[in-house]
The first five atom37 places (N, CA, C, CB, O) and aatype in JSON, in Angstrom:
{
  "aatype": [20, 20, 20, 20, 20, 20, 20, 20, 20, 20, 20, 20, 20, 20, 20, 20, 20, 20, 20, 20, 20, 20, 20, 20, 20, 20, 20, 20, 20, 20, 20, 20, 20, 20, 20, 20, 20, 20, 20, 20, 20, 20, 20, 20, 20, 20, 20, 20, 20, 20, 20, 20, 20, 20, 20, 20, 20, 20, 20, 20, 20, 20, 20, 20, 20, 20, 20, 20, 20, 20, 20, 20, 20, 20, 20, 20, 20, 20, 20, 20, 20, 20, 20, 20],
  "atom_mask": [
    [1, 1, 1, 1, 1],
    [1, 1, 1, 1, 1],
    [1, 1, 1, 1, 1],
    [1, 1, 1, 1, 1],
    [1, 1, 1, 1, 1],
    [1, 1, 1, 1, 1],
    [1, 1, 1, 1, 1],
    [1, 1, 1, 1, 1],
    [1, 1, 1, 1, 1],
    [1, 1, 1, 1, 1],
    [1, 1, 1, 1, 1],
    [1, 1, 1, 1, 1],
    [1, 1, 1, 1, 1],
    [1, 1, 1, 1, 1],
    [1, 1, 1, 1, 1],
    [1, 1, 1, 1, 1],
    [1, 1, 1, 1, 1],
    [1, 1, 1, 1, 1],
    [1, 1, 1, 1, 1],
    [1, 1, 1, 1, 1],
    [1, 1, 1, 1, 1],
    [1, 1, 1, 1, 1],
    [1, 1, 1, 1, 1],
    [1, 1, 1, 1, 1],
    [1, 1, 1, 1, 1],
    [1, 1, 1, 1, 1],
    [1, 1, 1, 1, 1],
    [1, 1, 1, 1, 1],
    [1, 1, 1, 1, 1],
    [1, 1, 1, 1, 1],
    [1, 1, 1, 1, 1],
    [1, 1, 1, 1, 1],
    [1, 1, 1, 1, 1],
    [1, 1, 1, 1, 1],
    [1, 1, 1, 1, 1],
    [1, 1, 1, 1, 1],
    [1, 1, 1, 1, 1],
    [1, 1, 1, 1, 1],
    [1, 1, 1, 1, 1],
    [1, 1, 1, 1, 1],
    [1, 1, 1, 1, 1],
    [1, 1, 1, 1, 1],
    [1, 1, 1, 1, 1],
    [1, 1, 1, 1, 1],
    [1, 1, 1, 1, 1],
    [1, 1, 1, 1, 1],
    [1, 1, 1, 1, 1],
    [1, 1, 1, 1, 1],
    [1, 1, 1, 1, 1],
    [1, 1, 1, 1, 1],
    [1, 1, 1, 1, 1],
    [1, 1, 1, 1, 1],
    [1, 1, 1, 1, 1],
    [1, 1, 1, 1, 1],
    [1, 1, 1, 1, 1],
    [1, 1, 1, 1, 1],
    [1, 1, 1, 1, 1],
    [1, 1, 1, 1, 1],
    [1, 1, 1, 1, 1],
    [1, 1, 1, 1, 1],
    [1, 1, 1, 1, 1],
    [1, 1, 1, 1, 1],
    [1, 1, 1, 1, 1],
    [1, 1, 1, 1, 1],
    [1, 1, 1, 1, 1],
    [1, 1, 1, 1, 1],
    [1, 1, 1, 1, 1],
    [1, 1, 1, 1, 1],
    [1, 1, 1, 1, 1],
    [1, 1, 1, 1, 1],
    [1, 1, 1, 1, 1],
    [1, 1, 1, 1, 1],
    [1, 1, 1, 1, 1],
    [1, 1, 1, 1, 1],
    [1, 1, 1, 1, 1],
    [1, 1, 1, 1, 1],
    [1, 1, 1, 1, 1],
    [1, 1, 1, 1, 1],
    [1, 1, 1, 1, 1],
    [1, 1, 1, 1, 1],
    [1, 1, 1, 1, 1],
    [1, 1, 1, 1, 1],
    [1, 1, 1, 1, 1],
    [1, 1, 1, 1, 1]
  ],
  "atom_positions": [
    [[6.11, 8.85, -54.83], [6.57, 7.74, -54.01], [5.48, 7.3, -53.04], [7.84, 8.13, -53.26], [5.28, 6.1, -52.86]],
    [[4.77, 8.23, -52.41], [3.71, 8.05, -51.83], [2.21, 7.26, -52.14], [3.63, 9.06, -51.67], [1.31, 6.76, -51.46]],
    [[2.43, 7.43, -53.27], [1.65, 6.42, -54.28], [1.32, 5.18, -54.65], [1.9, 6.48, -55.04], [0.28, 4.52, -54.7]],
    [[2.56, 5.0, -54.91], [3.31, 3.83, -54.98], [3.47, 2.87, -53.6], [4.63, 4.3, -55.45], [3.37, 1.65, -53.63]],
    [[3.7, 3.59, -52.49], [3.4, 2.56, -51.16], [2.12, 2.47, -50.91], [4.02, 2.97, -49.79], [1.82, 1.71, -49.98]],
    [[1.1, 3.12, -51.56], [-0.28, 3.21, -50.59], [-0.88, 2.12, -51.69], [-1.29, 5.06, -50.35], [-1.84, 1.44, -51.32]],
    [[-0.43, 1.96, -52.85], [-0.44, 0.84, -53.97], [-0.29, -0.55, -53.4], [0.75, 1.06, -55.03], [-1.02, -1.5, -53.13]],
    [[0.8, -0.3, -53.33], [1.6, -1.27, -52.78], [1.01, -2.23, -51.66], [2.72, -0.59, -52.3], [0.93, -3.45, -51.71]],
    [[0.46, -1.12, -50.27], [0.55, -1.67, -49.21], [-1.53, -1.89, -48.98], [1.66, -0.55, -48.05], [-2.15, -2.08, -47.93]],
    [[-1.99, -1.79, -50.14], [-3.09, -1.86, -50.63], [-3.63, -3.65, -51.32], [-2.95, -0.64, -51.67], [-4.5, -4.51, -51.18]],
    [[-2.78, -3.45, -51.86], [-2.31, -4.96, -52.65], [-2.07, -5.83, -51.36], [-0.64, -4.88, -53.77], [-3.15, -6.33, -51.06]],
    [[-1.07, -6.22, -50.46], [-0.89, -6.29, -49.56], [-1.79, -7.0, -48.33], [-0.64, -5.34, -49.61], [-1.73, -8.1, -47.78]],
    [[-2.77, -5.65, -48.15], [-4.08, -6.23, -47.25], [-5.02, -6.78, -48.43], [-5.01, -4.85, -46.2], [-5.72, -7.68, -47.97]],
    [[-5.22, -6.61, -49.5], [-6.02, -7.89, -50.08], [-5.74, -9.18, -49.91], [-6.06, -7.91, -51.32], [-6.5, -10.1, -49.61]],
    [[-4.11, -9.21, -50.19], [-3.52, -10.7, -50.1], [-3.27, -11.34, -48.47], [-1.95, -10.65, -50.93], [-3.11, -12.55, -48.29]],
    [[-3.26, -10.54, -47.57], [-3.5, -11.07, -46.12], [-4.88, -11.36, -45.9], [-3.07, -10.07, -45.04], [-5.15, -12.03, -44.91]],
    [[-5.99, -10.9, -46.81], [-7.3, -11.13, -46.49], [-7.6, -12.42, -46.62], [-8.15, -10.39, -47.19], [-8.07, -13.25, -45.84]],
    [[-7.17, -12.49, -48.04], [-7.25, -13.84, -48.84], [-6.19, -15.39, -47.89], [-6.39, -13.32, -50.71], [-6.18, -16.56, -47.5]],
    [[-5.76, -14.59, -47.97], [-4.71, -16.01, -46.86], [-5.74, -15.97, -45.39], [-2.32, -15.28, -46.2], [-5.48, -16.89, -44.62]],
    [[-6.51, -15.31, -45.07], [-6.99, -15.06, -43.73], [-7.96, -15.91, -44.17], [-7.34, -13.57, -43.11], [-7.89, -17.03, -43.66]],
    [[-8.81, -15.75, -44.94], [-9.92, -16.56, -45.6], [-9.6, -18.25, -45.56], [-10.05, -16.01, -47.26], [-10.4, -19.14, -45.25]],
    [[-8.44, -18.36, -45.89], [-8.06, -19.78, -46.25], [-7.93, -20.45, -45.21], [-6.92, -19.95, -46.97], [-8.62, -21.45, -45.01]],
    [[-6.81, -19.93, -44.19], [-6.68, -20.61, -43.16], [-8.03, -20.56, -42.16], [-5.45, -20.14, -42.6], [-7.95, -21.34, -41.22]],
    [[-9.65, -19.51, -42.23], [-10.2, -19.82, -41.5], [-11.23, -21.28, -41.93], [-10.67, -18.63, -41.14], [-11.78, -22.02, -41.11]],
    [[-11.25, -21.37, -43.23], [-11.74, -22.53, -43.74], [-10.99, -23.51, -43.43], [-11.91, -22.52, -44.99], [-11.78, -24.34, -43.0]],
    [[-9.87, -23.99, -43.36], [-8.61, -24.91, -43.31], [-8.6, -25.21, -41.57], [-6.99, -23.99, -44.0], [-8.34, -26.37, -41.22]],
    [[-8.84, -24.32, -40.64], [-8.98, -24.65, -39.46], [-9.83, -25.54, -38.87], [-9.1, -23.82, -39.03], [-9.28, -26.26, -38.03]],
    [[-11.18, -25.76, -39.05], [-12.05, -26.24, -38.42], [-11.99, -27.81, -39.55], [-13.47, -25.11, -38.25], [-12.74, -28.77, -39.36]],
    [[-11.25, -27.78, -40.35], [-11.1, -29.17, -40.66], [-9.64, -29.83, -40.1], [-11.23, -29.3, -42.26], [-9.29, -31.01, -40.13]],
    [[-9.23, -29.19, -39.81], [-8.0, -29.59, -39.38], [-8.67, -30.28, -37.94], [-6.78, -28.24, -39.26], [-8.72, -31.49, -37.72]],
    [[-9.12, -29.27, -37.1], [-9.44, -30.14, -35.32], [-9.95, -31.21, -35.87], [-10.74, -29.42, -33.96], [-9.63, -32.23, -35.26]],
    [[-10.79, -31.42, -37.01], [-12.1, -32.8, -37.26], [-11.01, -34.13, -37.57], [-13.47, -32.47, -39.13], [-10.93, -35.22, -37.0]],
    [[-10.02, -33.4, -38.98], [-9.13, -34.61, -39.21], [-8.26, -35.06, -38.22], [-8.33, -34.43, -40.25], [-7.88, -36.23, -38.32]],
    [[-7.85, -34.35, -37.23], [-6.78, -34.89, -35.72], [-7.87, -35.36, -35.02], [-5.79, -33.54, -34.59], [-7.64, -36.1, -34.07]],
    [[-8.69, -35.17, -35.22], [-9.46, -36.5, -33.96], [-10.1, -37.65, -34.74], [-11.0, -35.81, -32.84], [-10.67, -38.66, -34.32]],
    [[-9.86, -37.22, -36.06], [-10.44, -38.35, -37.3], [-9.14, -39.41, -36.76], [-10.35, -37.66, -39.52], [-9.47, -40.59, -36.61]],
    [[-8.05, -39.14, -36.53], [-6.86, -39.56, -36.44], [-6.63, -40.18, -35.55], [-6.13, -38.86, -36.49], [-5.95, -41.18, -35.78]],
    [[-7.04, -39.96, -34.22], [-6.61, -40.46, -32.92], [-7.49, -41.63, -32.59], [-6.68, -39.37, -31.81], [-8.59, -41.87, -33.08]],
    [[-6.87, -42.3, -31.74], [-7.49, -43.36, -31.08], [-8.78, -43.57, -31.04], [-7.21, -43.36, -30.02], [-9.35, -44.6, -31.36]],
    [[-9.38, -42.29, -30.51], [-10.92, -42.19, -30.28], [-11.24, -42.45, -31.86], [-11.57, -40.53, -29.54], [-12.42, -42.81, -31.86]],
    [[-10.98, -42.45, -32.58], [-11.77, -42.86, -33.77], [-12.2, -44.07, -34.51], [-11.33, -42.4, -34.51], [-12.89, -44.24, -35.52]],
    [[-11.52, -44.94, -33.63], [-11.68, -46.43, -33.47], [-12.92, -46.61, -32.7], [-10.45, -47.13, -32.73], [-13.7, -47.5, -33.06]],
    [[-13.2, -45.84, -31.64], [-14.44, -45.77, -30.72], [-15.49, -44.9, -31.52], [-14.09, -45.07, -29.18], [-16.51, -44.86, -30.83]],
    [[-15.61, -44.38, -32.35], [-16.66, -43.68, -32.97], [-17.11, -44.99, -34.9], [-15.75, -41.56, -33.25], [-17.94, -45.19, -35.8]],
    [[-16.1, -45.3, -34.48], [-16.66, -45.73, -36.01], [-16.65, -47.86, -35.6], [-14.99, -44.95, -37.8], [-16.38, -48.76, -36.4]],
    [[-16.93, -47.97, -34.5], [-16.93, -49.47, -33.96], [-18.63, -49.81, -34.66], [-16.72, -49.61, -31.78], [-19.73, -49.26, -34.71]],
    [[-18.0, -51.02, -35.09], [-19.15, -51.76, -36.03], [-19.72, -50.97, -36.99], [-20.35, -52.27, -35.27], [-20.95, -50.97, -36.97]],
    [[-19.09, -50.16, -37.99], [-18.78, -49.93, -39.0], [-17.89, -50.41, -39.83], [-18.69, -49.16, -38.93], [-16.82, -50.84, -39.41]],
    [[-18.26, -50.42, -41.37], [-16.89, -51.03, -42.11], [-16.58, -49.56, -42.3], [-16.98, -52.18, -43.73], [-17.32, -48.58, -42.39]],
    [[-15.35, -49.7, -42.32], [-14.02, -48.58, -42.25], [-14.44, -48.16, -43.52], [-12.19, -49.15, -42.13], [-15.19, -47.2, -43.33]],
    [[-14.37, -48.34, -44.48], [-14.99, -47.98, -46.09], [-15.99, -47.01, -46.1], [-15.7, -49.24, -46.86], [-16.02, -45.98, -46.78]],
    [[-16.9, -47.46, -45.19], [-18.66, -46.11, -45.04], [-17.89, -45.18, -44.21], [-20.65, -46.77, -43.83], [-18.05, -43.97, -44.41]],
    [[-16.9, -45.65, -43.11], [-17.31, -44.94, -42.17], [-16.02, -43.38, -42.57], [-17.21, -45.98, -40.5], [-16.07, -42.26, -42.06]],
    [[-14.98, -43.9, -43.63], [-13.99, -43.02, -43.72], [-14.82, -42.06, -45.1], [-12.32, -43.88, -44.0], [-14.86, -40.83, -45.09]],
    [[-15.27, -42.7, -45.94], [-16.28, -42.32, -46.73], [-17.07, -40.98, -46.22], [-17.16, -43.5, -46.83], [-16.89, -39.84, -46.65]],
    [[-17.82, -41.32, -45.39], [-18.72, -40.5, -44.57], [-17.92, -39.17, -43.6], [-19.49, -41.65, -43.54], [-18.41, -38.09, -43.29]],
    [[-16.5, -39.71, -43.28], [-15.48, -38.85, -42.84], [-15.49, -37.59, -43.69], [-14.14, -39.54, -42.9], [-15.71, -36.41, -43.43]],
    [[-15.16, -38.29, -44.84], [-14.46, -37.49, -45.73], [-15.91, -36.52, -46.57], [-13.39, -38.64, -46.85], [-15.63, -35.5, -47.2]],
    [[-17.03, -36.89, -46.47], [-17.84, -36.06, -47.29], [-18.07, -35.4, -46.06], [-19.08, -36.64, -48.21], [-17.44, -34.34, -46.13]],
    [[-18.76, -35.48, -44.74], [-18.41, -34.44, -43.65], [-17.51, -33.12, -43.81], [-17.75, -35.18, -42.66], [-17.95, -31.98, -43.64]],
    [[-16.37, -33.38, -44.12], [-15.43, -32.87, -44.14], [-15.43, -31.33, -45.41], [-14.55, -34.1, -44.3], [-15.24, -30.11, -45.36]],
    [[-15.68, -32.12, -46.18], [-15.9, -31.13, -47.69], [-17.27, -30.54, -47.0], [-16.2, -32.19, -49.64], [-17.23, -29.31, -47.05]],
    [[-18.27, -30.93, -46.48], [-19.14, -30.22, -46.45], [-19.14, -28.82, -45.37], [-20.05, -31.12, -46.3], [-19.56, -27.68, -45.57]],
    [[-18.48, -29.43, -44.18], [-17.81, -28.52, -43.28], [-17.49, -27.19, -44.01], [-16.52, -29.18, -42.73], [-18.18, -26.17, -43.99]],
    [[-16.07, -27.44, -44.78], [-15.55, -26.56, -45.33], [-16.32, -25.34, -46.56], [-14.58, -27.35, -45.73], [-16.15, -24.13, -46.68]],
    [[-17.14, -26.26, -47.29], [-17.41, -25.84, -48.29], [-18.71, -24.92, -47.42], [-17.61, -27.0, -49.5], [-18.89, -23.8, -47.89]],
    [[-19.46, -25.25, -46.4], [-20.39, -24.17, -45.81], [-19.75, -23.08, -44.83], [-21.5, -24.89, -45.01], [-20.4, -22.1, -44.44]],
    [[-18.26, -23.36, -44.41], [-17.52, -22.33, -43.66], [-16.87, -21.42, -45.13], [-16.16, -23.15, -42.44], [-16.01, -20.62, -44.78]],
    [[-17.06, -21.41, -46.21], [-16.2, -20.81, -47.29], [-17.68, -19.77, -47.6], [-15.46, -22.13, -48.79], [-17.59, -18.54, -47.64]],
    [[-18.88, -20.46, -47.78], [-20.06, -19.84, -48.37], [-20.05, -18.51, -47.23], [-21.6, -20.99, -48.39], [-20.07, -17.31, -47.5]],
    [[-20.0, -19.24, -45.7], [-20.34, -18.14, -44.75], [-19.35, -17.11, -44.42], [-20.71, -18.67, -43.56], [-19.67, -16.0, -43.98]],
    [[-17.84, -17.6, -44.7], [-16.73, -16.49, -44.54], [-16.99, -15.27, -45.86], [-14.99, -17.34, -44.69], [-16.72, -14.07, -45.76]],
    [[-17.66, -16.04, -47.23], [-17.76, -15.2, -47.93], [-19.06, -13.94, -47.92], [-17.64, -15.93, -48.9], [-19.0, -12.92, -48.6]],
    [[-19.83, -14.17, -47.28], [-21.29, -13.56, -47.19], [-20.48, -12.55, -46.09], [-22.89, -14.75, -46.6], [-20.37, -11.36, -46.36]],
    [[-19.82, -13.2, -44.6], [-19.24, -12.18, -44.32], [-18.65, -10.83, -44.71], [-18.77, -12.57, -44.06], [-18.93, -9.75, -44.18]],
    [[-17.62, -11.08, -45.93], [-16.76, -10.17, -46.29], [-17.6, -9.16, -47.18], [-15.55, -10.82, -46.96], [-17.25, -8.0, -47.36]],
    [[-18.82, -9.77, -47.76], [-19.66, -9.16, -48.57], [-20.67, -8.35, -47.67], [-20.3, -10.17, -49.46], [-21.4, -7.48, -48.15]],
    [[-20.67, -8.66, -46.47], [-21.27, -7.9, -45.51], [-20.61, -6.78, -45.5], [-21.34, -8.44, -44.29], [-21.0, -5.79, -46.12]],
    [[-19.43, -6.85, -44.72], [-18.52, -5.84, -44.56], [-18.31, -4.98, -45.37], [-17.55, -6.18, -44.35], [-18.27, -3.81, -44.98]],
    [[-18.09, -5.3, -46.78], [-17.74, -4.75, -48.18], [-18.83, -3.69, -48.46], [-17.72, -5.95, -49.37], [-18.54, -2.56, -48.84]],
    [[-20.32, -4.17, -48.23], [-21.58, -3.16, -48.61], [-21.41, -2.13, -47.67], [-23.18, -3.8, -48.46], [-21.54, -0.95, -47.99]],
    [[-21.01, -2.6, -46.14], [-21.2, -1.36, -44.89], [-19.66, -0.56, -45.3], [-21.24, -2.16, -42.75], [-19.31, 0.34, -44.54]],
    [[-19.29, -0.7, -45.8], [-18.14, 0.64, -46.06], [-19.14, 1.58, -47.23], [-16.18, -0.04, -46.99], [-19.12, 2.81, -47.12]],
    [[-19.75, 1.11, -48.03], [-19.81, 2.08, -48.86], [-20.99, 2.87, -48.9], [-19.55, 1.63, -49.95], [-21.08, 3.81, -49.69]]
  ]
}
């Protein structure tokens, strides 16, 4: 039985890791898109056509994420070598 929970609760912290991973990528685009959102974003993108400027939003955005995913992962691969 003992086995079986340390199985169990093994499985467990992988899958909280993995959700931990997600939401830290998912965070720092989230603050960008709520102020992509607000008022002030009328004041950042003045005399721009809305087309470049949401354009340019949006590849920002992927790029954000996609270099917070490279660096959360080098992290865990950090961590992963110093255990063993």
């Amino acid at each position: 039985m003992d086995a079986r929970g340390t199985i169990v609760n093994n499985n467990m912290n992988v899958l909280l890791k993995n959700l931990t991973v997600i939401n830290i990528v998912f965070l720092p685009l989230t603050l960008i898109a709520s102020v992509g959102g607000m008022s002030e974003s009328s004041m950042m993108k003045q005399g721009i056509d809305w087309r470049i400027s949401y354009a340019a939003f949006m590849i920002a955005m992927i790029v954000l994420g996609l270099l917070t995913w490279l660096w959360v992962g080098k992290m865990i691969d950090r961590t992963q070598k110093e255990k063993i």
